[in-house]
C-alpha positions as CSV (number, residue, x, y, z in Angstrom):
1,X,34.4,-14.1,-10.4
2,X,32.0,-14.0,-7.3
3,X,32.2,-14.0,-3.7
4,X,35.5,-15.5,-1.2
5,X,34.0,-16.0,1.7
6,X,36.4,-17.7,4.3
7,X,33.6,-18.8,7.3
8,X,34.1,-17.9,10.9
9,X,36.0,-20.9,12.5
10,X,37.2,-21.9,9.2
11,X,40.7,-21.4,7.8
12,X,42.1,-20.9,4.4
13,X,45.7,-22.2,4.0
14,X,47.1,-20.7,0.8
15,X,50.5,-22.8,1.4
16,X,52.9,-21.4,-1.3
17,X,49.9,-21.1,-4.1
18,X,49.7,-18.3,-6.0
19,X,45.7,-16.9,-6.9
20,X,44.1,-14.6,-8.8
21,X,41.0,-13.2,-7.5
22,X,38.8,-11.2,-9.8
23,X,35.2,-11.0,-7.8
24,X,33.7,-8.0,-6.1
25,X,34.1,-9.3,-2.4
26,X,37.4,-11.1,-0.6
27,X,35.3,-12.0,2.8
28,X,37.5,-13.2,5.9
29,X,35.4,-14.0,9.1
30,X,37.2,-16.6,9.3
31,X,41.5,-17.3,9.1
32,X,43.2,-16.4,6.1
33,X,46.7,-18.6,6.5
34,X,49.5,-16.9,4.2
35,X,51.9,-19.2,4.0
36,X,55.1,-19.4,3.4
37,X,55.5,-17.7,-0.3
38,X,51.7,-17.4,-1.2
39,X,50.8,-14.5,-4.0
40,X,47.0,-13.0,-4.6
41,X,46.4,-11.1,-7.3
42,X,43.7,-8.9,-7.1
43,X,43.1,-8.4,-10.8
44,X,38.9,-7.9,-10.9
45,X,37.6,-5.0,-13.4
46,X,35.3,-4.1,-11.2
47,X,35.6,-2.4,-7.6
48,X,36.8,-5.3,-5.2
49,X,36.4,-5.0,-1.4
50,X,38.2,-6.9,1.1
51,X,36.4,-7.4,4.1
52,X,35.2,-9.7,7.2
53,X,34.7,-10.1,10.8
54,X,38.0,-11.0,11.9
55,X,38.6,-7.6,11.8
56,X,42.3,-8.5,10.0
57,X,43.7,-10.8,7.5
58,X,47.8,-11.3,6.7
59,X,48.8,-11.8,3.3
60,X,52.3,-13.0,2.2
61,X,52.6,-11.2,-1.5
62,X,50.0,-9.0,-3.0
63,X,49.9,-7.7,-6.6
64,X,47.1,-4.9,-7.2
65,X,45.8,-5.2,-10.7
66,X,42.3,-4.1,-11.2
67,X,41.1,-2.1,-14.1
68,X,38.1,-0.7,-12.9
69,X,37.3,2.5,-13.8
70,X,37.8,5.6,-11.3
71,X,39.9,5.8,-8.5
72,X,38.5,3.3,-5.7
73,X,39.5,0.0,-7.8
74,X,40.3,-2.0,-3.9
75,X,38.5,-0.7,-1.0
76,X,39.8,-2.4,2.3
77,X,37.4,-2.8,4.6
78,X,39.0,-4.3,7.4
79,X,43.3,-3.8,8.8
80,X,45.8,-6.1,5.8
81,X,48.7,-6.8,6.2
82,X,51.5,-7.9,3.8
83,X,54.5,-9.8,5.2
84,X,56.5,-9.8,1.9
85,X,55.5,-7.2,-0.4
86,X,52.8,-5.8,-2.8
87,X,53.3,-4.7,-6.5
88,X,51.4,-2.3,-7.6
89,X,50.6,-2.3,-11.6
90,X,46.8,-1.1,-11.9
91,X,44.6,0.4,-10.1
92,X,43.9,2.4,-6.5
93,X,44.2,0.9,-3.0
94,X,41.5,2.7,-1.2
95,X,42.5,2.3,3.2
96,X,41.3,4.1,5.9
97,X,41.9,5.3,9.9
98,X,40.2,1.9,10.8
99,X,41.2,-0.2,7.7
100,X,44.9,0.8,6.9
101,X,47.6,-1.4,4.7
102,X,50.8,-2.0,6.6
103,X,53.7,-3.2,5.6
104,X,56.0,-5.9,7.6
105,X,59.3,-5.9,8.4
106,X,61.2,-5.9,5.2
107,X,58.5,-6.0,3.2
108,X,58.8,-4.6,-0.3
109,X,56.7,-2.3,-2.5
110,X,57.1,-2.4,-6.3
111,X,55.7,-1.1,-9.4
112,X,55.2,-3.1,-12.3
113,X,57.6,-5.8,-10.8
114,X,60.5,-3.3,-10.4
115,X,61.3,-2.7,-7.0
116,X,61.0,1.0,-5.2
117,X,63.7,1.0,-2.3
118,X,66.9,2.7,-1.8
119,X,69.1,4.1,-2.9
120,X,66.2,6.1,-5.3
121,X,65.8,5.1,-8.7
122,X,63.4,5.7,-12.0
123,X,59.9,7.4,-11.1
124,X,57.0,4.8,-11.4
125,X,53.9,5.2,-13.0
126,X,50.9,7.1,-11.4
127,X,48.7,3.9,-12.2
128,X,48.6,2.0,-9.1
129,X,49.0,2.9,-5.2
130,X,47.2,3.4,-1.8
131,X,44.8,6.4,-0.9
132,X,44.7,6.7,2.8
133,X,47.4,5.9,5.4
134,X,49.9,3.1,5.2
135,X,51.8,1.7,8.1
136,X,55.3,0.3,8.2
137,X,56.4,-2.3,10.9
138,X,60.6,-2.7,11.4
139,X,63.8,-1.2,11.7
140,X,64.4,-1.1,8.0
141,X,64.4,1.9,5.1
142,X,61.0,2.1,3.3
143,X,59.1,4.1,0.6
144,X,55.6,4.7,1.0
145,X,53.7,3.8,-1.8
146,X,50.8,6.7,-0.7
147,X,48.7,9.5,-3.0
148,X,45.6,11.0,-3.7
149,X,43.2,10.9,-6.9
150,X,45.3,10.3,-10.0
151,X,48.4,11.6,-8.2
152,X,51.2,9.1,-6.6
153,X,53.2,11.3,-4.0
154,X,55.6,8.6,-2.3
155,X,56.9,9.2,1.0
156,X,60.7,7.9,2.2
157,X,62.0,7.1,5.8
158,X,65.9,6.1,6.0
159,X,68.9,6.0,8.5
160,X,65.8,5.2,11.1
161,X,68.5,4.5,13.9
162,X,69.6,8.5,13.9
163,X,73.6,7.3,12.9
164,X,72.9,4.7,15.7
165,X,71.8,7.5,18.3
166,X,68.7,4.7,18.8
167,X,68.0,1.2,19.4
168,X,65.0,-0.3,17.3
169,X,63.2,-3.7,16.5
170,X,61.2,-5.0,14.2
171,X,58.1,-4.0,15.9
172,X,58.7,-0.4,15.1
173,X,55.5,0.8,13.5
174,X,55.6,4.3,11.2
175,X,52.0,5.4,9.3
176,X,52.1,8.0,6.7
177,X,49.3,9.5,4.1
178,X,49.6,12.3,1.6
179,X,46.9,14.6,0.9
180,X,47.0,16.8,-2.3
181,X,45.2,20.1,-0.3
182,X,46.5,22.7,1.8
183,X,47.1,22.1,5.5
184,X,45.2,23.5,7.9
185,X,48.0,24.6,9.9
186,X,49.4,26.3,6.2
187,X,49.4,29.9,8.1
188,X,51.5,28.8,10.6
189,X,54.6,31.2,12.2
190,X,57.7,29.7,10.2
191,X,60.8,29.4,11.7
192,X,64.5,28.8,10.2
193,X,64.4,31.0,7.1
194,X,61.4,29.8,5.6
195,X,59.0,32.1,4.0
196,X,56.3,30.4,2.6
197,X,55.2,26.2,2.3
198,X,53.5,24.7,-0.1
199,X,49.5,25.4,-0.7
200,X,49.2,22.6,-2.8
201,X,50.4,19.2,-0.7
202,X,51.0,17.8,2.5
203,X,52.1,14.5,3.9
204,X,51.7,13.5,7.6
205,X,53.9,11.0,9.2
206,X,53.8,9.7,12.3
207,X,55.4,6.9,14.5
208,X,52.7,4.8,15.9
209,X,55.5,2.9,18.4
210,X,59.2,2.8,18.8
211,X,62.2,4.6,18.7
212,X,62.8,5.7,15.0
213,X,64.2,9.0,13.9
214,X,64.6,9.0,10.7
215,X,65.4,11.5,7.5
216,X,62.2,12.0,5.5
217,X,62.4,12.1,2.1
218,X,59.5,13.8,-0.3
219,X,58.7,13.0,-3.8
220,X,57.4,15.7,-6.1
221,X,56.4,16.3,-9.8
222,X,55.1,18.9,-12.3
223,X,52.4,19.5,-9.6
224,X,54.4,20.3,-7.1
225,X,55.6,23.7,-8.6
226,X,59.0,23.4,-7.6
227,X,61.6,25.9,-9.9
228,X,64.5,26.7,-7.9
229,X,66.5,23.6,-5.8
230,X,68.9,25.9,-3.8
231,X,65.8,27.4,-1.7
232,X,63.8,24.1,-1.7
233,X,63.6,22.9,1.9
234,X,61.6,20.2,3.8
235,X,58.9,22.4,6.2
236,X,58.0,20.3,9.6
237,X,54.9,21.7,11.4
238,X,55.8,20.8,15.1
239,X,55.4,22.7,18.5
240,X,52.7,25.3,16.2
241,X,55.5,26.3,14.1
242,X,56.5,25.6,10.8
243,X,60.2,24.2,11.0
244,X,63.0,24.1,8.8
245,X,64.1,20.1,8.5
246,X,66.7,21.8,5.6
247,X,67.0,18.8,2.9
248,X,68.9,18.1,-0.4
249,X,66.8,18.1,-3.4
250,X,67.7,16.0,-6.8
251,X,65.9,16.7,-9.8
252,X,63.1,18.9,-11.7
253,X,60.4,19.6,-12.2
254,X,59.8,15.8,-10.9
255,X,62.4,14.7,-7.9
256,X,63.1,14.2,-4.6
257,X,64.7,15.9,-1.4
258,X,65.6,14.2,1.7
259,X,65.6,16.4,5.2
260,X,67.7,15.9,8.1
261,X,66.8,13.5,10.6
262,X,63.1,14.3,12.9
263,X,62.9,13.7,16.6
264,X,59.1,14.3,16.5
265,X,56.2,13.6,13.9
266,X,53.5,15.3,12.6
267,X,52.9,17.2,9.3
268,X,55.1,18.1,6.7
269,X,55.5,19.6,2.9
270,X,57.6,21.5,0.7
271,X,58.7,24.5,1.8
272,X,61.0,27.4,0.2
273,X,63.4,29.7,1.6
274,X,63.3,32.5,-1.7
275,X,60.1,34.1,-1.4
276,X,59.7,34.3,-5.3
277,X,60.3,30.8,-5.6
278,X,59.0,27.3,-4.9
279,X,56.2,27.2,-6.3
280,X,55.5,30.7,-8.4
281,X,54.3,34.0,-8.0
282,X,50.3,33.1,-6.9
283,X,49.6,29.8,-5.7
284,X,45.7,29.4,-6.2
285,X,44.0,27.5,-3.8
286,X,40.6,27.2,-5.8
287,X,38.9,28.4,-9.1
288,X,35.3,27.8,-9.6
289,X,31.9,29.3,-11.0
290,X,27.7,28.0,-10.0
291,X,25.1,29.8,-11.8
292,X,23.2,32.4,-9.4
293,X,19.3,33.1,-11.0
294,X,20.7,34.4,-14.5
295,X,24.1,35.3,-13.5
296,X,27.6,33.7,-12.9
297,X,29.4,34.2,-10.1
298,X,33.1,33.4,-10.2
299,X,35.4,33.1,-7.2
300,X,38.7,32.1,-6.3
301,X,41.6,32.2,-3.8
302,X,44.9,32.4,-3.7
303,X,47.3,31.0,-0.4
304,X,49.9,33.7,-0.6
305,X,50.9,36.1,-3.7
306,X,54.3,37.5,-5.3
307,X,54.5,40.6,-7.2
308,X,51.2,40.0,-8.2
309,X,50.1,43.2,-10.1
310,X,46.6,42.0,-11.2
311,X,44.0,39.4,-12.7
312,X,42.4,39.2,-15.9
313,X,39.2,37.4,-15.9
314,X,38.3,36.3,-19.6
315,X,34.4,34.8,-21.0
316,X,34.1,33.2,-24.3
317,X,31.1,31.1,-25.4
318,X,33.2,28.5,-27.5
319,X,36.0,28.0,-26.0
320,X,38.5,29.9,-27.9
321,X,37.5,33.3,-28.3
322,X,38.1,34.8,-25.4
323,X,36.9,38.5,-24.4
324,X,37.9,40.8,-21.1
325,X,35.6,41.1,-18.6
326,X,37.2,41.9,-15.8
327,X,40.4,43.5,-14.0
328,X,40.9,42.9,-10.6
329,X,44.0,44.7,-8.5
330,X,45.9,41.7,-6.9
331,X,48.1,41.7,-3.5
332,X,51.4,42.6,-4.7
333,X,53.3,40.3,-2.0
334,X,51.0,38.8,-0.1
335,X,51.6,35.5,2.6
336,X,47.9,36.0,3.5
337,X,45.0,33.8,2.1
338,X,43.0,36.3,-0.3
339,X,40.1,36.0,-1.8
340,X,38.2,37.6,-5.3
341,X,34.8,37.3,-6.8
342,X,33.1,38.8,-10.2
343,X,29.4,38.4,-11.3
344,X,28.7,38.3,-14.9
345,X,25.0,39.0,-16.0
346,X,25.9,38.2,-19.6
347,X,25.4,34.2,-18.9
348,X,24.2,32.4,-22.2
349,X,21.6,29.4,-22.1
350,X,24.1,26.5,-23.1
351,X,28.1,26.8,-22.0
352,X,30.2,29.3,-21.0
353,X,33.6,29.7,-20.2
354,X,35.7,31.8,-18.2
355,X,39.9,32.2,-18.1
356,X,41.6,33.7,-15.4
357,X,45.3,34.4,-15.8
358,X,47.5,36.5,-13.7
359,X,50.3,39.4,-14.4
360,X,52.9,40.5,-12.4
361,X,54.5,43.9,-12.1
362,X,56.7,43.2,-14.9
363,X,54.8,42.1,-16.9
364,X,54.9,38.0,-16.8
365,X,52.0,36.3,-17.1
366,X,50.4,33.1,-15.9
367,X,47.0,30.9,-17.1
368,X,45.6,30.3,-13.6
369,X,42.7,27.6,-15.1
370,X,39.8,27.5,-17.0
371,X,36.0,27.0,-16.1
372,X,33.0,25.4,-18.3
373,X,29.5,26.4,-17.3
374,X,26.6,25.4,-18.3
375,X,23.9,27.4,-18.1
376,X,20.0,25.4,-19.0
377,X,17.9,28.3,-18.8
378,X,14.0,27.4,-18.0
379,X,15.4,24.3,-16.5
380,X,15.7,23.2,-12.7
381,X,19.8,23.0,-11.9
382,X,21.2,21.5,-8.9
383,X,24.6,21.3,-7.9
384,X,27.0,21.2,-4.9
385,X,30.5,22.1,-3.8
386,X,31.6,19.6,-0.9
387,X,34.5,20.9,1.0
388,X,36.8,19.0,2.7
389,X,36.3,16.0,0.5
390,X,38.1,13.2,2.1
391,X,36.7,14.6,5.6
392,X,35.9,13.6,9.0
393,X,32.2,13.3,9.9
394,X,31.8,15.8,11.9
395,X,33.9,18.5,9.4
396,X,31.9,17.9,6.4
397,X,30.4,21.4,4.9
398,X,28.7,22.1,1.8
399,X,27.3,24.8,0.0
400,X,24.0,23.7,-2.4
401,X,23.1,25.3,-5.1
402,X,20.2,25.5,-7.5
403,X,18.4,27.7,-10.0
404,X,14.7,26.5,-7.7
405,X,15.2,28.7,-4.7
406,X,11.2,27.4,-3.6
407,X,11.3,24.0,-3.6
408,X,13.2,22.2,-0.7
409,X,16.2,19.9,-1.2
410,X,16.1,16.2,-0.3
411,X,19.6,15.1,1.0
412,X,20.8,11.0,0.9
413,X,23.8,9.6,1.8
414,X,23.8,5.9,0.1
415,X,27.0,3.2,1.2
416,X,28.7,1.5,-1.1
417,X,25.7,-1.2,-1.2
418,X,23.2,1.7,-2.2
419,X,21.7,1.5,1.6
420,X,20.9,4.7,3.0
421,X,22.9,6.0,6.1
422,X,21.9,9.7,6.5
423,X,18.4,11.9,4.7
424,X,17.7,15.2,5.6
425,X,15.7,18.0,4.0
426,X,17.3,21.0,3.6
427,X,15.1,24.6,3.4
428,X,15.1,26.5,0.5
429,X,16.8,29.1,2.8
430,X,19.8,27.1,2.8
431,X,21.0,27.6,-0.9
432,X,23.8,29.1,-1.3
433,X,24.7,29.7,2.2
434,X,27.1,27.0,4.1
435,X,25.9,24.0,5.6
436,X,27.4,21.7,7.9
437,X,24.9,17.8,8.4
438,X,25.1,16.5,11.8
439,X,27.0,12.9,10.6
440,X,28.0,10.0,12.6
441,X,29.7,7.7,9.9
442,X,32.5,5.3,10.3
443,X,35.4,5.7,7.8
444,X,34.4,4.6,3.8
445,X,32.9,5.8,0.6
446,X,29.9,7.2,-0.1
447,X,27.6,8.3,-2.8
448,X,25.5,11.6,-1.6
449,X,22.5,12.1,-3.5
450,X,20.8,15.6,-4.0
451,X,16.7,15.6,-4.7
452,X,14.7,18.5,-5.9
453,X,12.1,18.3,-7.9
454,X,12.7,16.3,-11.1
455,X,16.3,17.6,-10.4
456,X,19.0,15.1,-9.4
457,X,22.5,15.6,-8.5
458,X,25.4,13.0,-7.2
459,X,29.0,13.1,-5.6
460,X,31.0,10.8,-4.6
461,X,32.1,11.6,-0.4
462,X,34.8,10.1,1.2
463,X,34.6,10.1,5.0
464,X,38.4,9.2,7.0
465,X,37.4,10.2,10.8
């Protein structure tokens, strides 16, 4: 239930053992020697870490089965790789640009001991899967086993050889991640009939080495907000242009659709070829409220509108009676990104809520989401919205806010052993307005920590350069 710790010169030989390992930290400085049908269960209830100086460590088979709480259950620290398969049955993979999974050739990924290949079967669970990229080594078909937060969003490749139009080998290598957020290149000119991609997901796929060309195929669920298979297509941003990879789509609200076969790599997501369809009519990029002196200020955005007529903004102080505050015109057809905001000066000491739902010309209408605020008046409140979060070092912002607007704001960014690897303090003149720390941080988890006063505040940050 502690430590491994596998000493540099040393070697570990797991022959054709099987082990279950339920301490915080797997350490390899040393050699980590598979073997020939070897299994390690990683089944701790507490966050495990894999990591070392050697930089690497092979596994044969891997089963992920940690029930710690949250969604960083296995953080790999340094490159793994599994030469025969993982199963996934509890619990979050956490990789990284510098500490990725990757898959050997005709290595397997399962779920609960039933294998994920295809031809495509049964959905797995959402409990267990990797957060970050994954790489796959060989010429053979393969699902990634990729998502983000509580949300598995798989990833296919097949017919890699293009209809034998290529040569491969085993050393192929392909890396994909998923990332439930809009892409940056989302406003992109869109080519082959397609009128609008998804706000909501992207995936990016790429070919590390080798010759593949395969058909990608994309998994989606409620989430995904696909209504209407006929216009569902598979969006490829290449050359600065969104294009139209076509697809056949099986299945809803959850399924799959599998897209002709790509010559180049980058990003891609759903896309749609109806206007008023896939996903509906507003697709809301954000939601939120933050307390400004006595007031609340609400904002949110949407990616691209449909016969939007207007909004409805709704306050209760209970939760269920709800009471019209506001009416704000919407865009009608939009594909721009919009934006809305509404101050309310009625804010009560203790929670508030506030509905927004949305209504088209004629006359449908849609619960956009819900916000809970709590308002602790005489009290100091500190708070922050970090955006991108994953992000790169150097494209973290934030925007700080507190009821104080006097007392400056410590900031601390703490590793995953509570050590400190950035402090700052910010000016009072700061609040509320955007700011952007100078970082230099190699890929991980952090905990940022937010000082004012006898006011506290903490976030998790995730940082994948």
């Amino acid at each position: 239930n502690g430590q491994l710790s596998v000493a540099s010169g040393s070697t570990l030989s797991l022959a054709n053992q099987s082990i279950a390992f339920s301490g915080a930290a797997w350490g390899i400085d040393g050699t980590l020697s598979a073997g020939g049908a070897s299994q390690v269960t990683f089944d701790g209830s507490q966050i495990q870490v894999i990591t070392g100086s050697a930089g690497s460590t092979l596994f044969d088979n891997m089963v992920i089965n940690n029930t710690a709480p949250g969604n960083n259950d296995l953080q790999l620290n340094m490159d793994v790789t599994s030469r025969a398969g993982v199963n996934f049955v509890e619990g979050i993979v956490q990789s990284s640009g510098s500490s990725t999974l990757t898959f050997g050739d005709n290595a397997t990924v399962s779920y609960d001991g039933v294998l994920d290949a295809f031809p495509i079967g049964a959905n797995p669970d959402e409990n267990s899967f990797v957060v970050g990229p994954v790489v796959k080594v060989g010429d053979d078909d393969f699902i990634f086993p990729i998502g983000e937060g509580t949300r598995l969003a798989r990833l296919g490749v097949s017919n890699l050889d293009d209809g034998g139009a290529v040569i491969l080998t085993v050393t192929d290598r392909l890396r994909a991640e998923y990332f439930f957020a809009r892409s940056a290149n989302f406003a992109g000119p869109k080519l082959g009939g397609i009128e609008r991609v998804s706000s909501l997901e992207y995936w990016d796929l790429s070919r590390e080495s080798g010759n593949a060309r395969p058909q990608v195929t994309l998994f989606y669920d409620e989430s995904s907000e696909v209504n209407d298979l006929a216009s569902l297509v598979v969006g490829h941003y290449t050359g600065g242009n969104w294009e139209n990879e076509n697809g056949t789509a099986v299945g809803l609200p959850s399924g799959y659709i599998t897209s002709d076969n790509w010559m180049t790599f980058s990003e891609t997501t759903l896309a749609t070829t109806n206007a008023a369809a896939n996903p509906l009519p507003v697709e809301l990029l954000d939601f939120s409220g933050q307390v400004i002196e006595r007031s609340a200020l609400l904002q949110w955005g949407t990616a691209s509108e449909t016969n939007n007529d207007y909004f409805v903004l709704e306050r209760s102080y209970d939760g269920y009676d709800f009471e019209t505050i506001a009416t704000i015109n919407g865009q009608g057809t939009s594909q721009e990104v919009n934006t809305y905001q509404v101050f309310d000066e009625q804010l009560r000491r203790g929670e508030n809520f506030y509905r927004l739902t949305q209504v088209d010309f004629d006359g449908e209408s849609e619960e956009l989401g819900t916000v809970r605020m709590v308002y602790a008046a005489g009290e100091e409140r500190l708070s922050a919205q970090i955006f991108p979060n994953p992000s790169t070092a150097a494209g973290l912002a934030m925007t700080i806010m507190s009821i104080d607007w006097q007392t400056p704001v410590q900031i601390r960014l703490l590793d995953l052993s509570g050590s400190p690897v950035f402090t700052s303090v910010i000016s009072p003149d700061v609040l509320g307005a955007l700011y952007r720390p100078t970082l230099d941080l190699p890929d991980g988890v952090y905990l940022m920590e937010l000082l004012q006063g006898s006011a506290r505040y903490q976030a998790k940050l995730i940082i994948r350069n």
